[in-house]
NUBAMAR-24724 format. One line per field, with one value per atom (N, C-alpha, C, O, CB): x negated, y negated, z negated; atom name. Coordinates in nm, 2 decimals. Atoms other than C-alpha are relative to their C-alpha. Glycine has a CB too. Example, Ala and Ser with C-alpha at 12.3 -4.5 7.8 and 13.67 -1.06 7.14 Angstrom:
// residues 2
X: -0.09|-1.23|-0.09|-0.19|0.10|0.09|-1.37|0.08|0.03|-0.04
Y: 0.12|0.45|-0.12|-0.12|0.00|0.11|0.11|-0.11|-0.22|-0.05
Z: 0.00|-0.78|0.00|-0.07|-0.12|0.00|-0.71|-0.08|-0.09|0.14
atome: N|CA|C|O|CB|N|CA|C|O|CB
This chain:
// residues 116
X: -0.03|4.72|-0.12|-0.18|0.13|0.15|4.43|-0.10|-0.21|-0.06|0.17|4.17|0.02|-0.08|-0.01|-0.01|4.32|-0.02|-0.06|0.16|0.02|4.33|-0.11|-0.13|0.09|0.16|3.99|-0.08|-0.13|-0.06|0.04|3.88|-0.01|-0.10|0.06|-0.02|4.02|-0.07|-0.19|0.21|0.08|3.87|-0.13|-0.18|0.04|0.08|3.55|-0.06|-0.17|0.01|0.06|3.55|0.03|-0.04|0.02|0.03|3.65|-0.10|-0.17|0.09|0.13|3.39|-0.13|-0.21|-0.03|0.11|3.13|0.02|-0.08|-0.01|-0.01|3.29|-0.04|-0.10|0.13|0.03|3.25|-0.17|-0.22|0.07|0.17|2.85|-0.07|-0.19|-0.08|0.11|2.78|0.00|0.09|0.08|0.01|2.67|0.09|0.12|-0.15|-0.10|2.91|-0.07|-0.18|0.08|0.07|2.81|-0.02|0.03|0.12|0.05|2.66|0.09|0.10|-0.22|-0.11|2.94|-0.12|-0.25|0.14|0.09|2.85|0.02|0.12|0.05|0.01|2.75|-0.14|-0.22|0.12|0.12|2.45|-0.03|0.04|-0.01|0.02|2.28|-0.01|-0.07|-0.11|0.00|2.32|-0.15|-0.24|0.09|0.17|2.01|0.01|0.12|-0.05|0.01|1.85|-0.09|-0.20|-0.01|0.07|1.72|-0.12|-0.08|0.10|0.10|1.37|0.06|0.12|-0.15|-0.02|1.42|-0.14|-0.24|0.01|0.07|1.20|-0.06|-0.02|0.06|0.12|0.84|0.04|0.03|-0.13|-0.02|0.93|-0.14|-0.24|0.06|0.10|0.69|-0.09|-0.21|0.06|-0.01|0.72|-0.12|-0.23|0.21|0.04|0.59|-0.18|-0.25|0.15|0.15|0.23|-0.05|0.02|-0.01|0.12|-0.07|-0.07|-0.14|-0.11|0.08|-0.18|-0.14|-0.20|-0.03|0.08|-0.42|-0.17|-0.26|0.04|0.13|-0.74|-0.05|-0.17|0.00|-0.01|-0.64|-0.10|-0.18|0.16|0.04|-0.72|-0.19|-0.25|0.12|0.14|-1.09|0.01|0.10|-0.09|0.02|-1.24|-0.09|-0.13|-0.07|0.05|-1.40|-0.13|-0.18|0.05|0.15|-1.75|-0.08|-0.08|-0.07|0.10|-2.00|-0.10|-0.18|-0.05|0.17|-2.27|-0.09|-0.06|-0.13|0.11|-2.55|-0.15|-0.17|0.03|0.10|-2.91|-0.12|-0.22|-0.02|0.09|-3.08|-0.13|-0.21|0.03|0.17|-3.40|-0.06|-0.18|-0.03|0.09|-3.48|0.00|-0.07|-0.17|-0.02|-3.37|-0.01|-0.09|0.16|-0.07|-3.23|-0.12|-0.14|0.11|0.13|-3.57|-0.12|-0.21|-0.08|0.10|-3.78|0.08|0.07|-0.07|-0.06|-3.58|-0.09|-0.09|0.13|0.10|-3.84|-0.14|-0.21|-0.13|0.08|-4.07|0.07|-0.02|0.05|-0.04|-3.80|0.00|0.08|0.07|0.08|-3.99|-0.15|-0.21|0.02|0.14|-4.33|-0.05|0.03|-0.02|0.04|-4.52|-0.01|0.02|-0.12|-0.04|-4.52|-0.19|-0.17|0.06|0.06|-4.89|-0.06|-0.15|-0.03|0.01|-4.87|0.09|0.06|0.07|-0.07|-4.64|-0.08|-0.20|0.03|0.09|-4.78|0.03|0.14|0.07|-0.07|-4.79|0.13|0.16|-0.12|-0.12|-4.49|-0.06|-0.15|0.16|0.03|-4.53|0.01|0.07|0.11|0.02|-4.61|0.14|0.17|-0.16|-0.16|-4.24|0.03|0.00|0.09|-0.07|-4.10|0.07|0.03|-0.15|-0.06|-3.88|0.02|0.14|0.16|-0.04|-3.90|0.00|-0.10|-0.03|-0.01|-3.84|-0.01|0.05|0.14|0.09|-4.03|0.06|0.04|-0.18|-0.05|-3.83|0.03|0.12|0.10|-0.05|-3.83|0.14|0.20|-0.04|-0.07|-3.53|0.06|0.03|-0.06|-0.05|-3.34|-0.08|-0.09|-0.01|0.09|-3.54|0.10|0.15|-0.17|-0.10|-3.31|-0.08|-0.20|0.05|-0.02|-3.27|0.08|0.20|0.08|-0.13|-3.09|0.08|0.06|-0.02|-0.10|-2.78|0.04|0.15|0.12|-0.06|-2.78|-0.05|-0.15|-0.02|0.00|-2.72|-0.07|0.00|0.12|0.09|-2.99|0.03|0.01|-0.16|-0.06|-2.86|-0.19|-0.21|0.13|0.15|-3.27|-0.11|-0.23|-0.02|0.17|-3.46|0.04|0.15|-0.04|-0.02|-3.54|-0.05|-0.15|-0.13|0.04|-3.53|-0.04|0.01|0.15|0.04|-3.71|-0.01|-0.04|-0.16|0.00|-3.65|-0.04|0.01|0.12|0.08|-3.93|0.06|0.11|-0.16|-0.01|-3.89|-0.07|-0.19|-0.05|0.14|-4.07|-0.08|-0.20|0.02|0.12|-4.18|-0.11|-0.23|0.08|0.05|-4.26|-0.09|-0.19|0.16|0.05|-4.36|0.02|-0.05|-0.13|-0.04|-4.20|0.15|0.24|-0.01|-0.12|-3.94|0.10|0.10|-0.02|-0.12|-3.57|0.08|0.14|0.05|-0.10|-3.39|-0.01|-0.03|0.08|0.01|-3.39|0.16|0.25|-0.11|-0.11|-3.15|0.05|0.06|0.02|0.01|-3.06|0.03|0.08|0.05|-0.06|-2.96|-0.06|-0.04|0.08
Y: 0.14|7.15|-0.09|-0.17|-0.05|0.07|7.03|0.03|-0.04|0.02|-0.08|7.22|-0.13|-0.20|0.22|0.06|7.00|-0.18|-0.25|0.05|0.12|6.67|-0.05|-0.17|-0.06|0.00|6.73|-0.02|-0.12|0.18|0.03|6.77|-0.12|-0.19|0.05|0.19|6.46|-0.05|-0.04|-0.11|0.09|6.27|0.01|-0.10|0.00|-0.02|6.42|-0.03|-0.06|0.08|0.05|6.36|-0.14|-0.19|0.07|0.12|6.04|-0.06|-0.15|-0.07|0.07|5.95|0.00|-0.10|0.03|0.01|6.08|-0.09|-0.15|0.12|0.09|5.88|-0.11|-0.17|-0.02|0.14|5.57|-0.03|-0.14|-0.02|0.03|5.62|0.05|0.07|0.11|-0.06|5.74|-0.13|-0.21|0.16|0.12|5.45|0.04|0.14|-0.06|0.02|5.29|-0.01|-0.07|-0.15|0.08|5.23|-0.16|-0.23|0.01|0.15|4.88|0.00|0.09|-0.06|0.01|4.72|-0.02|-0.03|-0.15|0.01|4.68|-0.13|-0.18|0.08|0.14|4.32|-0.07|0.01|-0.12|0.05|4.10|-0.02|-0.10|-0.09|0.10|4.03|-0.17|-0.24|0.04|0.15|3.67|-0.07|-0.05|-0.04|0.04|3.50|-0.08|-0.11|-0.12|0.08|3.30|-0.08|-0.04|0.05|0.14|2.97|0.02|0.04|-0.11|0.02|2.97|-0.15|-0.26|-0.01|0.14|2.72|-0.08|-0.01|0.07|0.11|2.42|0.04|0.09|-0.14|0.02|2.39|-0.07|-0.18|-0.08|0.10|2.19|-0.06|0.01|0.04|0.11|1.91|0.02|0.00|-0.12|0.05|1.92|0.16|0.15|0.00|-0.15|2.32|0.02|0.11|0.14|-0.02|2.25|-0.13|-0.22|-0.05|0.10|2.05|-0.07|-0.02|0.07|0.05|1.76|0.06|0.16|-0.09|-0.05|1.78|-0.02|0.04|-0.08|0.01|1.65|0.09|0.09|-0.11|-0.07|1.89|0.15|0.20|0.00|-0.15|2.22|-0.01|-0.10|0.02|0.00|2.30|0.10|0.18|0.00|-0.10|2.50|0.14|0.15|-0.07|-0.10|2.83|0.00|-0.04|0.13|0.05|2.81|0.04|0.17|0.04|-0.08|2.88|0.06|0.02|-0.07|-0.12|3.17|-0.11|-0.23|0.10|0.10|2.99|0.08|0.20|0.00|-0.09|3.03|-0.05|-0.10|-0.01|-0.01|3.03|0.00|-0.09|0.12|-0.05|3.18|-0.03|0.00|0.15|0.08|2.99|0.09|0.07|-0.03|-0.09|3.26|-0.09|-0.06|0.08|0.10|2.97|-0.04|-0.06|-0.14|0.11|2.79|0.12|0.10|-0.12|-0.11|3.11|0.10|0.22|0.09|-0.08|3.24|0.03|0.09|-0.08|-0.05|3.21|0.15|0.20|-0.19|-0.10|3.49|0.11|0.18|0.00|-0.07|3.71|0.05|0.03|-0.02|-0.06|3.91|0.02|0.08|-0.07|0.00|3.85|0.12|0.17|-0.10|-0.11|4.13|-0.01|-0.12|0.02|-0.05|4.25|-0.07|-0.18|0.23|0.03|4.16|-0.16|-0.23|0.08|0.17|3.82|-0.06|-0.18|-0.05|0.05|3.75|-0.11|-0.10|0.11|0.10|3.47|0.07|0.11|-0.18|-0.03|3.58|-0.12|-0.23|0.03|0.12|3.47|-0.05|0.00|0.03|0.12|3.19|0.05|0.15|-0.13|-0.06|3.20|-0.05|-0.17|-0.06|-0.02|3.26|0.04|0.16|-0.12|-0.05|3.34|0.16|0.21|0.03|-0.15|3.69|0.07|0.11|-0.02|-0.05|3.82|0.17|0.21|-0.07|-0.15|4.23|0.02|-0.04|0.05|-0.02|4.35|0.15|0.23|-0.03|-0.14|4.68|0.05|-0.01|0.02|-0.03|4.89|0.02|-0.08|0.08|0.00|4.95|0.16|0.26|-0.05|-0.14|5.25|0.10|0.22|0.07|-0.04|5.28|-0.05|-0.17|-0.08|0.03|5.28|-0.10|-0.10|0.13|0.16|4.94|-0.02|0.01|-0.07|0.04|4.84|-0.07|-0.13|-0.08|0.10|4.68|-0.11|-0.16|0.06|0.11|4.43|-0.13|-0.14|-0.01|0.10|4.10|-0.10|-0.15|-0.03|0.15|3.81|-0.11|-0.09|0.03|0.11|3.50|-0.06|-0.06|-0.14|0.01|3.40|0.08|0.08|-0.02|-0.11|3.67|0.04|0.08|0.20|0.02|3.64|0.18|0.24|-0.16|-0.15|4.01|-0.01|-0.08|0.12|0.01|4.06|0.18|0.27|-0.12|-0.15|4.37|0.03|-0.02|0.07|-0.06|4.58|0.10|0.18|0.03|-0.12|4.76|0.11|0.08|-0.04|-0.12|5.12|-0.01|-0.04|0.14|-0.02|5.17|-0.11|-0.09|0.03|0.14|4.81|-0.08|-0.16|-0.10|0.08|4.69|-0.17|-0.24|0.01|0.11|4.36|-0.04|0.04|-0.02|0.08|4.14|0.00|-0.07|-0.11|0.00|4.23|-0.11|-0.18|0.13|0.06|4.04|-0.05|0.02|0.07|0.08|3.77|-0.03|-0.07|-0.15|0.02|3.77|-0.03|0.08|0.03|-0.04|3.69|0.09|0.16|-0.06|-0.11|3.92|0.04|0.12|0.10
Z: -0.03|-2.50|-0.04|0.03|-0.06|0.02|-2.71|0.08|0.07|-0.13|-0.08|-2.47|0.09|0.10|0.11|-0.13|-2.17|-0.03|0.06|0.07|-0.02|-2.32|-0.06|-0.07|-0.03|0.05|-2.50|0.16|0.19|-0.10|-0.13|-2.14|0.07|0.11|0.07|-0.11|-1.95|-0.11|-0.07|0.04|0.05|-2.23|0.01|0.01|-0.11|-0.05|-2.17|0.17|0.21|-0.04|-0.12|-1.82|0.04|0.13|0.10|-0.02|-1.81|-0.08|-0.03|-0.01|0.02|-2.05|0.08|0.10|-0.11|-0.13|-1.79|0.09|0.13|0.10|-0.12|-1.53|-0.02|0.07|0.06|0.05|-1.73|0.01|0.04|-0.15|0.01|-1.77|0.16|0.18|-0.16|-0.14|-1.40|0.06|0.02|0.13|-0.02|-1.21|0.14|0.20|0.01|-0.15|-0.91|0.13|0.14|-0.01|-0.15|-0.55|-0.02|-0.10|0.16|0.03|-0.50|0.15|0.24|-0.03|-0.13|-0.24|0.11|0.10|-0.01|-0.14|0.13|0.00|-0.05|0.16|-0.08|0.26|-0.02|-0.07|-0.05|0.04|0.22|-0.11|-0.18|0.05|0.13|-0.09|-0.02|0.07|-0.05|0.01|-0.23|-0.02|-0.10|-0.10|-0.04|-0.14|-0.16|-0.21|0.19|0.09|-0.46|-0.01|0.02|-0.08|0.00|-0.50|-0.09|-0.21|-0.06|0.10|-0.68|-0.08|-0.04|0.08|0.13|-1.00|0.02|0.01|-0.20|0.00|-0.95|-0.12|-0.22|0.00|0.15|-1.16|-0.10|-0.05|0.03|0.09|-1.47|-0.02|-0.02|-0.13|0.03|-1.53|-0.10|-0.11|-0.04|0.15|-1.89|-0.03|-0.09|-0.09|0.04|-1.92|0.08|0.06|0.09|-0.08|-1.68|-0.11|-0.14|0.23|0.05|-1.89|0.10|0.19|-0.08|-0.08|-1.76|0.06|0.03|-0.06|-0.09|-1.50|-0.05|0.00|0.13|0.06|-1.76|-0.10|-0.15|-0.06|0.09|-1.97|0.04|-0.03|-0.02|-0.06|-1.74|0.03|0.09|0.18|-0.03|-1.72|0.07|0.07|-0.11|-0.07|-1.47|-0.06|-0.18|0.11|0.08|-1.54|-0.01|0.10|0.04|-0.01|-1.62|0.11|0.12|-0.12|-0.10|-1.34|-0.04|-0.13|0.10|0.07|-1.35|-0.07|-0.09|0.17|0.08|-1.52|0.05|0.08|-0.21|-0.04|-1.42|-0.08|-0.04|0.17|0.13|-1.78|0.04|0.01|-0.10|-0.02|-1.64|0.11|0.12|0.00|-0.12|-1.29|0.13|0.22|-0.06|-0.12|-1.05|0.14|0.23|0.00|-0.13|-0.80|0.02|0.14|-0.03|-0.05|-0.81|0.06|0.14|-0.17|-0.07|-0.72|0.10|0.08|-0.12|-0.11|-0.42|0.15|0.25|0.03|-0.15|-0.19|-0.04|0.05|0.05|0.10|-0.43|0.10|0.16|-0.21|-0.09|-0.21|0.14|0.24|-0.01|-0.10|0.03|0.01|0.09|0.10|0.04|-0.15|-0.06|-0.14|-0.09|0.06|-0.25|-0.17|-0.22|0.07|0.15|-0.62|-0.01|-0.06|-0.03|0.04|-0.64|0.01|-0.03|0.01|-0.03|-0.53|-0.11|-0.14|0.16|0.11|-0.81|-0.09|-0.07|-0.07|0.12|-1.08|-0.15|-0.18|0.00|0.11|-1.41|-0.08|-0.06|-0.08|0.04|-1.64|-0.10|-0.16|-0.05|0.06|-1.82|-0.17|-0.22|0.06|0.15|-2.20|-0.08|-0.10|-0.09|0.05|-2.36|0.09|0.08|-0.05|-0.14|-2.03|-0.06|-0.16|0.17|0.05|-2.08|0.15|0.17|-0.11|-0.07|-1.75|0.04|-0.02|0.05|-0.01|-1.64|0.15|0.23|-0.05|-0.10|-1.36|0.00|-0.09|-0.02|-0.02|-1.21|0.12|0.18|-0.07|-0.11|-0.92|0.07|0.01|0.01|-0.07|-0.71|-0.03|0.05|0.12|0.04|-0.90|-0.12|-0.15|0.15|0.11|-1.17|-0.13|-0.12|0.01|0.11|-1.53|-0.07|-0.09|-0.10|0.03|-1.69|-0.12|-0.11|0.12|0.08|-2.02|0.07|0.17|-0.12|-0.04|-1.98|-0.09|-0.09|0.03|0.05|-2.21|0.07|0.14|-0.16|-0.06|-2.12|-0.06|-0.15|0.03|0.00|-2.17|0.10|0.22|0.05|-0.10|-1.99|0.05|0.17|-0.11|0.00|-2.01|0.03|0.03|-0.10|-0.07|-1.87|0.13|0.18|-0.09|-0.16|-1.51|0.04|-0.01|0.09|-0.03|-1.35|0.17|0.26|-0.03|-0.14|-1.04|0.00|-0.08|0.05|-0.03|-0.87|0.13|0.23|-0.01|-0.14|-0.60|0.02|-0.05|0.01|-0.10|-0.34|-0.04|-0.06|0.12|0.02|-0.42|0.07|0.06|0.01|-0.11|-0.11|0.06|0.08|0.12|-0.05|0.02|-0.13|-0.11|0.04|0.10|-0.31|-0.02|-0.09|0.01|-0.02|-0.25|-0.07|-0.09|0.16|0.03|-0.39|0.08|0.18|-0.02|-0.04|-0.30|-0.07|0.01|-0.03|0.07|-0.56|-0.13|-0.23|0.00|0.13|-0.84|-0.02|0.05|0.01|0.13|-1.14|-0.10|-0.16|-0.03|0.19|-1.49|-0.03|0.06|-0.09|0.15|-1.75|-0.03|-0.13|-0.02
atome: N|CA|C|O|CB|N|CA|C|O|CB|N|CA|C|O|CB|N|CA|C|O|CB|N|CA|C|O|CB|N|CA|C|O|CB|N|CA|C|O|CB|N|CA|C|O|CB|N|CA|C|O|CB|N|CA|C|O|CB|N|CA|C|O|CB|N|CA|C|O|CB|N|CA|C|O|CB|N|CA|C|O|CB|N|CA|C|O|CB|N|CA|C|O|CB|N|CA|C|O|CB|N|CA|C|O|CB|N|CA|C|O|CB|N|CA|C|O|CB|N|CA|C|O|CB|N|CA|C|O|CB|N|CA|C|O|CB|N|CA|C|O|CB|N|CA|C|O|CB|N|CA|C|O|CB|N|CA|C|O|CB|N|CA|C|O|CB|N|CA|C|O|CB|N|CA|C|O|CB|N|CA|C|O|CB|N|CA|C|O|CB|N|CA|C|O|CB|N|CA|C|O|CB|N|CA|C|O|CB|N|CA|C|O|CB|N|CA|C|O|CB|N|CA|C|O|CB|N|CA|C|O|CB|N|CA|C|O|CB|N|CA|C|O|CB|N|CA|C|O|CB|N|CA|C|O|CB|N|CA|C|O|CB|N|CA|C|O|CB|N|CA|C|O|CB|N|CA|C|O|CB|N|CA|C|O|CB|N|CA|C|O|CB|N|CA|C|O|CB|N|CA|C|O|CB|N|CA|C|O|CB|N|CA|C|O|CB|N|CA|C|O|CB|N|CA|C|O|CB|N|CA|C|O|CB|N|CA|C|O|CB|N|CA|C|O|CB|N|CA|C|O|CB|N|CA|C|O|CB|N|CA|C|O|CB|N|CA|C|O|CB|N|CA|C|O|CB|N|CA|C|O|CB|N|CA|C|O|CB|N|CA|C|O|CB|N|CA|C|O|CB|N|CA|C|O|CB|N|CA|C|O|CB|N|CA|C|O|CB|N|CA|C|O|CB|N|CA|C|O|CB|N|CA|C|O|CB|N|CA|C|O|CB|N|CA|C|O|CB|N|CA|C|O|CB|N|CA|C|O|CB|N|CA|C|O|CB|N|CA|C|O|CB|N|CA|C|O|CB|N|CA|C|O|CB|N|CA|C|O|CB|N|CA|C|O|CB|N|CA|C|O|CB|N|CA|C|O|CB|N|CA|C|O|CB|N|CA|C|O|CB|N|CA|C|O|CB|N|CA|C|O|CB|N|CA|C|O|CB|N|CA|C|O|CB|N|CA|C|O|CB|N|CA|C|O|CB|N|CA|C|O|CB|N|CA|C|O|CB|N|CA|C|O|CB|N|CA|C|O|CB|N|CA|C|O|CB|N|CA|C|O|CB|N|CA|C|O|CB|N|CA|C|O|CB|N|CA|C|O|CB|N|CA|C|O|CB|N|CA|C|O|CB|N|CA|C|O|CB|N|CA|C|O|CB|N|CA|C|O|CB|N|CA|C|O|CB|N|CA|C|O|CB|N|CA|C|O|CB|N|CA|C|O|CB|N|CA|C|O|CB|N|CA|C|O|CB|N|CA|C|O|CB|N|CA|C|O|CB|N|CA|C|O|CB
């Protein structure tokens, strides 16, 4: 008699933790909750995210791009610039102040001005 009602009590406790069918019909649609006012910072408050910066004068020497490598000018005294072919290894640290100009191998010409 104990085996049988050791049982049912066991299976109804399974029954209780198995999940139910979800009923048939539409789900109930839901209203997004309105922005609160109170929870957004004024609008003087929000700053924008800083834009690239062009420390070393890339922007002003864009026409240098397509010029040959020996037409170049030398750099200026302090200047920090890096003079590197096109797939040739490069540190990666970042200088916001050193203008990188990078030639073509073959062409010997200016592809591309950069900082870092």
């Amino acid at each position: 008699m104990r085996l049988i009602a050791l049982s049912l009590a066991v299976a109804a406790a399974l029954a209780a933790c198995s999940e139910s069918p979800a009923p048939a019909g539409p789900e109930p649609t839901r209203t997004p909750a309105a922005p609160s006012m109170a929870a957004a910072p004024p609008a003087e408050e929000v700053s924008p995210p800083p834009a690239p910066g062009d420390d070393c004068g890339a922007a002003g020497r864009r026409d240098w791009v397509g010029r040959a490598r020996a037409d170049l000018p030398e750099a200026p005294a302090g200047a920090n610039w890096r003079v590197y072919e096109t797939g040739q290894p490069v540190t990666q640290d970042l200088r916001p102040d050193r203008l990188n100009i990078e030639i073509d191998p073959d062409s010997q010409t200016v592809v591309r001005l950069s900082c870092g």
